[in-house]
C-alpha positions in Angstrom: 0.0 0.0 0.0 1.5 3.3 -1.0 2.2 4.8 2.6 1.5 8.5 1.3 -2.3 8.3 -0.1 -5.1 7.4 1.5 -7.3 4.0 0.4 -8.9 5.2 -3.7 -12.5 5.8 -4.6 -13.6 3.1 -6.8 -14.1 5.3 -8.8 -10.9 7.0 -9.1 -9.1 3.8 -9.9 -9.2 4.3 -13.2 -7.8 8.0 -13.3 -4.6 6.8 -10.8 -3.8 4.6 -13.6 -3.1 7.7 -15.7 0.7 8.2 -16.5 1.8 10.6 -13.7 4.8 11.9 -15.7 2.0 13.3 -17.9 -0.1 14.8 -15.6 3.1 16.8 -14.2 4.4 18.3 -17.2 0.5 19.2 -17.7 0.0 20.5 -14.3 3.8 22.6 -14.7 2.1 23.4 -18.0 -1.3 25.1 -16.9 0.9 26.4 -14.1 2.6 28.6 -16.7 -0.5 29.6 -18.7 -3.2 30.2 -16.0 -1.0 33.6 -15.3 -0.7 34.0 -19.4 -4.7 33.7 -20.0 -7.4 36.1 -20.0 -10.4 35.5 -17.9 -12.4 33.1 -20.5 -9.4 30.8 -20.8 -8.8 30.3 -16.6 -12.6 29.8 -16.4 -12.0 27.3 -18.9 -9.5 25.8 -17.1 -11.4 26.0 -14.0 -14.3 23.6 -15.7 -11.5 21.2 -16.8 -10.1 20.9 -13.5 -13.5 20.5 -12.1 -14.7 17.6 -14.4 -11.4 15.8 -13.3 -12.9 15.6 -9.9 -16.4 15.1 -11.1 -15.0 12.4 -12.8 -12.2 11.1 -9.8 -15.2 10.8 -6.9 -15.7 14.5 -5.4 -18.9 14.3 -3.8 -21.1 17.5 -3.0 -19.4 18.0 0.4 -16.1 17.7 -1.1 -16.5 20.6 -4.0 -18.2 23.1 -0.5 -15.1 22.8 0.8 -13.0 23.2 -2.2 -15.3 25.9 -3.0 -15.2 27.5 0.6 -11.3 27.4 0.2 -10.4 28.0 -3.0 -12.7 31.6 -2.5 -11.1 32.4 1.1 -7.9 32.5 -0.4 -8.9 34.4 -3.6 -10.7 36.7 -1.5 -7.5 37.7 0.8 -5.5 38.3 -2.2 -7.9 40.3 -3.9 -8.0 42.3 -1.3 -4.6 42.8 -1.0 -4.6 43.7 -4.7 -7.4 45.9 -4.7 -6.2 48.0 -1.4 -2.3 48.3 -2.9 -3.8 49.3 -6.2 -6.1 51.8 -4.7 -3.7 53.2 -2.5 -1.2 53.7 -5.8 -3.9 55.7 -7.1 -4.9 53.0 -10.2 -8.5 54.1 -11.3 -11.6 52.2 -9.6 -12.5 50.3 -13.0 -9.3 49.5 -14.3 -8.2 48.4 -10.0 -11.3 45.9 -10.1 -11.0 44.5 -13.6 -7.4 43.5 -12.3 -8.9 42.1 -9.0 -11.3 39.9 -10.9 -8.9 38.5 -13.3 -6.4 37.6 -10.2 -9.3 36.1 -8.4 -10.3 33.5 -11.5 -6.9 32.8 -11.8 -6.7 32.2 -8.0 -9.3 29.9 -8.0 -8.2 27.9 -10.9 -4.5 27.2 -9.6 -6.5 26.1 -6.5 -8.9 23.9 -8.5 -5.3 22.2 -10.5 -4.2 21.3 -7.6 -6.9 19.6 -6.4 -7.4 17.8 -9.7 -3.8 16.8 -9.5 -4.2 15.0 -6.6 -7.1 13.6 -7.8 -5.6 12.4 -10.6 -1.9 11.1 -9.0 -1.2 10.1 -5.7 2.1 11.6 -4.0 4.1 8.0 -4.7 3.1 8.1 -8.2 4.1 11.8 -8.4 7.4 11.3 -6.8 8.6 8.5 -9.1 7.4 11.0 -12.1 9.5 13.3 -10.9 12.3 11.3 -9.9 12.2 10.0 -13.7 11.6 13.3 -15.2 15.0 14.8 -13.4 17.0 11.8 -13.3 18.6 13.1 -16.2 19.7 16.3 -14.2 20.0 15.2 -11.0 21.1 12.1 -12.0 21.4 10.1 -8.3 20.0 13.2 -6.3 16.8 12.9 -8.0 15.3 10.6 -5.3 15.5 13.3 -3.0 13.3 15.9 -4.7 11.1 12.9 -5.3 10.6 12.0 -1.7 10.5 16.3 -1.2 7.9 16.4 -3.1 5.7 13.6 -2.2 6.1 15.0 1.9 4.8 18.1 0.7 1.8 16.7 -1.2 1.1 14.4 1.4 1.6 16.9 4.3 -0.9 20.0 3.1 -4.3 18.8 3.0 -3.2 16.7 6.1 -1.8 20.1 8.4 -5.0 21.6 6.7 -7.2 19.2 8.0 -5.5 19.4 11.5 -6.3 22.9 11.9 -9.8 22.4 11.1 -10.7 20.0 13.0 -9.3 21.9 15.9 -11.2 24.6 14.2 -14.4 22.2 14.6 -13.5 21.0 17.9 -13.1 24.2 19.2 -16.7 25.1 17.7 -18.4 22.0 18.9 -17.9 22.6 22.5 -19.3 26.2 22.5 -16.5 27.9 23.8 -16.8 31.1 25.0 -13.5 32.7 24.3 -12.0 35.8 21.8 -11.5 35.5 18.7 -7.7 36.2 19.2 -7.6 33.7 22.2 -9.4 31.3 20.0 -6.8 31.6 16.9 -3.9 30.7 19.4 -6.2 27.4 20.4 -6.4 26.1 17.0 -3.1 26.7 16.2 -1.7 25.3 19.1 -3.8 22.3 19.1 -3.3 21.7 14.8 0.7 22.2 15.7 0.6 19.6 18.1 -1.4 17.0 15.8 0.9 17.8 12.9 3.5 16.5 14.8 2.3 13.3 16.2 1.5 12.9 11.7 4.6 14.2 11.1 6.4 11.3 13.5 4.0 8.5 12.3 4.8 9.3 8.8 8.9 9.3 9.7 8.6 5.9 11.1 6.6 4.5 7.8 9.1 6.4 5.1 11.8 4.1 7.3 9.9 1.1 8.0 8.9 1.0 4.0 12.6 2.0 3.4 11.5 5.4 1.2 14.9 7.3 2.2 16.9 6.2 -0.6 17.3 6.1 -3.8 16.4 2.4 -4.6 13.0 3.1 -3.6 12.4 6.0 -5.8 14.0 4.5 -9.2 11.6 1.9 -10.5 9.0 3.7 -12.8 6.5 2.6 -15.1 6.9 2.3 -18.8 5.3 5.3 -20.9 2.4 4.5 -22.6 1.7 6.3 -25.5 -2.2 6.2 -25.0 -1.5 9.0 -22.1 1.0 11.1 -23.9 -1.2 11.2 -26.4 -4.1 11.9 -24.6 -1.5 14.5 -22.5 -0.7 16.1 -25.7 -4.0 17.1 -26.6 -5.0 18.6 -23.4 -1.8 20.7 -24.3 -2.9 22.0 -27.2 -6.5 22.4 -26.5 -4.7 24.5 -23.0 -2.3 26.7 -25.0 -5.4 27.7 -27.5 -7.4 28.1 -24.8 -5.3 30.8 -23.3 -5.6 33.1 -26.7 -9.1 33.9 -25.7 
């Protein structure tokens, strides 16, 4: 069992089987482009990324959260935008077409990754990457492989930690400040992370992760997916003209 991703959706199955060495170079791809396209191509994008988890399992309470979190974060960088651009005098109009087109984009790097790890667990994305830069890093690529899986493995799980303390703290009808109350969750999230953090240090040894044996085996390409990969390319880089 791959010690990074939780068990698969049956009906995910299929998607993991996708070649994760294409759906990196897509995701580095639509990285690049969701800052080059207008506001028609990142909504675009945005209804790609959301059929990929339409089609990997999301259910309804899955895409409210995504939802809930992919416009929190747009919103506080909008604002910031919108105040720094006000106070440098930029006209009202011009300021909150700006906003809007940082916001979509926002929300659609938000919605990518989600689809990517929808689409690849963190193993799977390790070895791609670990076979993508072996030619670079030759030996060394194992361990921006194993960096990399960590960090997609660790964010929606510290996320999670927070909000359940978040939830706890709610639950029991606490009443305490809001300032008081921030320094709860976070203390209580810090501490959880931890106690993950160890767990998951004992299972990269006991699974025998740190090194670069474990990190060189990858599957053969199949030209079905880098076919299929290529496409969404193309159909992504004319998509950003609009």
């Amino acid at each position: 069992m791959d010690p990074f991703s939780p068990p698969l959706r049956p009906r995910a199955a299929a998607l993991r089987a996708f070649d994760a060495r294409v759906a990196l170079l897509l995701a580095l791809l639509f990285g690049v482009l969701v800052w080059r396209a207008g506001v028609a191509g990142n909504l675009a994008y945005a209804a790609l990324f959301a059929a990929v988890l339409a089609a990997a399992g999301a259910t309804r309470r899955d895409a409210r959260r995504l939802v809930k979190a992919a416009a929190a974060f747009a919103l506080v960088w909008a604002g910031v935008k919108l105040a720094l651009d006000l106070a440098a005098r930029v006209p009202a109009p011009a300021a909150l077409g700006t906003v809007a087109l940082l916001s979509v984009r926002l929300v659609a790097l938000v919605l990518m990754g989600a689809a990517l790890g929808a689409l690849v667990t963190p193993r799977a994305l390790g070895l791609a990457l670990a076979s993508l830069t072996r030619p670079v890093l030759g030996r060394r690529a194992w361990t921006a492989a194993l960096a990399l899986s960590l960090m997609v493995h660790f964010i929606p799980r510290a996320l999670a930690s927070f909000e359940g303390a978040r939830r706890a703290l709610r639950v029991r009808r606490l009443q305490v400040s809001r300032v008081r109350a921030l320094v709860w969750v976070a203390r209580v999230g810090a501490r959880n992370l931890a106690g993950l953090t160890w767990d998951q240090t004992l299972a990269i040894a006991a699974r025998r992760l740190d090194g670069p044996e474990a990190w060189a085996a990858a599957p053969p390409p199949r030209p079905r997916d880098w076919l299929a990969g290529a496409t969404v390319a193309a159909l992504a880089v004319g998509a950003a003209l609009l």
